[in-house]
N, C-alpha and C positions, 0 to 999 in steps of 0.2 A: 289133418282133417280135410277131404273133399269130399263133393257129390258121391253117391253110392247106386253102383247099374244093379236091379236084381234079376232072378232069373228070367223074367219076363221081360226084362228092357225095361224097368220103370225107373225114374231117375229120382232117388230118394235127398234131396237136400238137408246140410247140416241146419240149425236155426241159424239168424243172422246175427246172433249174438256171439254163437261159438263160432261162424266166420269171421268175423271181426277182430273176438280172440288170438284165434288161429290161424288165420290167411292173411288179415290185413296187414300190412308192413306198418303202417300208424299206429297198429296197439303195441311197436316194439319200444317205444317211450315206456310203455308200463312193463313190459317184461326187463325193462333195460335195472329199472331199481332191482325187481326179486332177483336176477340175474346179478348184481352187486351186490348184491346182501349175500346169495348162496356161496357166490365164489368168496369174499369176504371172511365167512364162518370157516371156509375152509383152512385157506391164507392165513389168518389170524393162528389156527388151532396148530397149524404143522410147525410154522416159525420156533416153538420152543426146543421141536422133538427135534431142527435138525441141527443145536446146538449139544443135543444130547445123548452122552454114548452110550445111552442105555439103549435108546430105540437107532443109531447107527453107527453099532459096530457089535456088541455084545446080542443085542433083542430082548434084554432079560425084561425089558419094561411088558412088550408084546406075551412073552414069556407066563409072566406074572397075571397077564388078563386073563390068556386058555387058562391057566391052572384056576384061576377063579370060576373061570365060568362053565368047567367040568366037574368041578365037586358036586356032590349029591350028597342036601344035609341027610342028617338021621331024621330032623322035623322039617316042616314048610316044602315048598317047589324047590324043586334045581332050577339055576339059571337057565337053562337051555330045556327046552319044552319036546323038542323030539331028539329021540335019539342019534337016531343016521346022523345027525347033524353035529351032537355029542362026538360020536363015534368019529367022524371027519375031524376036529377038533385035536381029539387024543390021537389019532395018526399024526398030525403033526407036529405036536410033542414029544411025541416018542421018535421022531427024525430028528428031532432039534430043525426043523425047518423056521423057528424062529430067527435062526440068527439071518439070513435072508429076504425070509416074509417081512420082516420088522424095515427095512429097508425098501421094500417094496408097497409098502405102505404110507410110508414119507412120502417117496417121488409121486404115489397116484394123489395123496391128500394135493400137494405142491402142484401139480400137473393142473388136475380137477379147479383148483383157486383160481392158478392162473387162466385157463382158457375162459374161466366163466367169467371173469373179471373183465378181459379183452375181449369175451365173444367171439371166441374162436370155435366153429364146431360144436356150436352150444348144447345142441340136441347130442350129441356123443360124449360132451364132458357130464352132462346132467345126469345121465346113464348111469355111467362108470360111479361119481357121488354117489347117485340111489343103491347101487349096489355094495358100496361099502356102508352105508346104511342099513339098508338090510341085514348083512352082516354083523353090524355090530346090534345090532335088534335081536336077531336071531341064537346072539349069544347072551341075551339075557338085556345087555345093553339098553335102557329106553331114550334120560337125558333127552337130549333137543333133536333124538335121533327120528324121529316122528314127523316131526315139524320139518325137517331137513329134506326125508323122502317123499312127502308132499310136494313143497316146491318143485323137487325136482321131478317129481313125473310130470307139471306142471309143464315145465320148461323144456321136458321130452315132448308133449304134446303140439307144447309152440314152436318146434325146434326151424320150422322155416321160418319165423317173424322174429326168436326172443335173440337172434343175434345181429338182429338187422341195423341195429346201434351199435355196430361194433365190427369186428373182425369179419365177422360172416357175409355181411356187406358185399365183401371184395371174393372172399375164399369158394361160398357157395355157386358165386357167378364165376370162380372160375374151374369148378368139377363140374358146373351145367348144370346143378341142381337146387334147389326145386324151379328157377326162370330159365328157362330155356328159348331162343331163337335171339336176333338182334333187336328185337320190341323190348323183350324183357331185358338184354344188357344197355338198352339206354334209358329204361326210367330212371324216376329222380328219386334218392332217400327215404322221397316220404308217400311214391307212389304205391295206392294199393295193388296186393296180388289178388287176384281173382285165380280158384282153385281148376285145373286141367282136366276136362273130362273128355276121353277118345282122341287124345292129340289135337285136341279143339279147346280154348279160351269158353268158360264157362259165363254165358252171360246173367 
């Protein structure tokens, strides 16, 4: 979230409520809870699957969801609302790309927990979350899958503040993004960012 130049040069400002949100480094106290709750749900949910060799090593667990969620009853809706998307579905069933994908969905569930837990890259772990979200929405799937991809566009949005409690702290000041110059690598934790407009501090 920063200032917006439009075609005329007029400099359209967010309100200061969604700067606050989304710029200050003080609102990372509040992203710091939804950020442990999200990764949390994560962590929690994968822990069973990767004692189990249904979803790492066989897939039959993952297996068993496509085939659910490709049937088309004789009454009521199909699980899955568009086709193409069906269609993508049943291509990877008929590869057997479950015994793979099922594995590949451990490590991102695992990956996704942990970074959002440490605040590591928050804005890119939240991503990858919404997208297996989506995903499993897409395939009929609802559960707490709703509420999950909320947060996390949430956390896409805050992705320069929701890790500032955390790993990002250190990681984002050291690829130079979003504080850039020697002002912004010596504030203190709880100093706010004012958002960059024209290679100029935004007063």
């Amino acid at each position: 979230m920063t200032n917006v130049v439009t075609h005329k040069g007029e400099v359209v400002q967010d309100p200061s409520l969604i700067q606050l949100l989304f710029n200050d480094s003080r609102a990372g106290w509040l992203w710091l809870f939804l950020r442990l709750w999200l990764g949390w749900q994560w962590f929690s949910s994968v822990l069973p699957k990767l004692s189990n060799p249904k979803w790492m090593e066989t897939g039959e667990a993952l297996q068993g969801f496509w085939m659910n969620a490709v049937q088309i009853p004789e009454q009521g809706r199909p699980p899955i609302t568009f086709e193409w998307y069906r269609g993508f579905i049943q291509i990877l069933l008929d590869s057997g790309a479950h015994v793979w994908f099922a594995k590949l969905v451990v490590a991102g569930e695992l990956l996704v927990g942990i970074a959002l837990i440490i605040g590591a890259f928050t804005g890119i772990a939240a991503f990858m979350g919404g997208l297996m979200n989506w995903n499993f929405m897409m395939a009929g799937t609802a559960s707490s899958n709703p509420l999950l991809f909320t947060v996390a566009v949430l956390l896409i949005l805050a992705w320069k503040v929701a890790g500032y409690i955390g790993a990002d702290y250190f990681l984002l000041r050291w690829i130079g993004t979003p504080w850039k110059g020697l002002g912004a690598r010596t504030q203190g934790p709880l100093t706010s960012i004012r958002p960059v407009v024209g290679g100029t501090t935004g007063k």
